[in-house]
C-alpha positions in Angstrom: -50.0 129.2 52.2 -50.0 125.6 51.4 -48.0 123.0 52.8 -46.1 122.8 49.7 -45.1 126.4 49.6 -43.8 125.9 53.3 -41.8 122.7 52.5 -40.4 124.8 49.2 -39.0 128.0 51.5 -37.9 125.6 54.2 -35.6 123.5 51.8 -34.3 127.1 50.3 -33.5 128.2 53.6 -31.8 124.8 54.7 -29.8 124.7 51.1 -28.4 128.0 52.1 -27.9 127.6 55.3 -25.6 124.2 54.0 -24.0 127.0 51.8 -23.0 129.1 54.7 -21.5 125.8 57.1 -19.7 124.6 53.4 -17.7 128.0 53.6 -17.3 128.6 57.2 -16.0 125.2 57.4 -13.4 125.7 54.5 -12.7 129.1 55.7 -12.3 128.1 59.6 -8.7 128.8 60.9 -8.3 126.5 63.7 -9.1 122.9 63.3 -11.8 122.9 66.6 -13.5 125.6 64.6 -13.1 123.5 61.3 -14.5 120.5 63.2 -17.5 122.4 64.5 -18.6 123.6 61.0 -18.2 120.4 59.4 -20.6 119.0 62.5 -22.9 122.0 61.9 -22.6 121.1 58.3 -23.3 117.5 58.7 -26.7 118.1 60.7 -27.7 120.9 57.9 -27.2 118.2 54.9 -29.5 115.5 57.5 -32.4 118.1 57.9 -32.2 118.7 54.0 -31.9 115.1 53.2 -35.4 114.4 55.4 -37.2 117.3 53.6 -36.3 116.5 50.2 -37.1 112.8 50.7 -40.5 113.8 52.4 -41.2 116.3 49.2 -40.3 113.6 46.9 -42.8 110.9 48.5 -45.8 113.3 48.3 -44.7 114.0 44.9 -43.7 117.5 45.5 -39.9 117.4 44.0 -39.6 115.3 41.2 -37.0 113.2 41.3 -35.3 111.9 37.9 -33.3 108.8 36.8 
């Protein structure tokens, strides 16, 4: 498996697991569990935003205008 490949099924995986923290955090019932999500949630979007930036540098995710 190449590098690529990897950096591909990491950013599926991270993408859903921002899906999951998006509805957990919408769904939660109390506002400490709300708050926790939405911290979960933030630290989801950071990892994605460092692998799609690192894909985009080697040229791996095109990114468009």
């Amino acid at each position: 498996m190449q590098d690529q490949d990897i950096m591909e099924k990491e950013l599926l995986v991270i993408k859903g697991i921002c899906d999951l923290y998006l509805h957990a955090t919408i769904e939660a019932t109390t506002l400490e569990v709300h708050n926790a999500f939405k911290e979960a949630l933030n630290e989801s979007l950071n990892i994605q935003n460092k692998i799609y930036t690192l894909m985009a540098e080697k040229g791996w995710y095109p990114m468009e205008n």
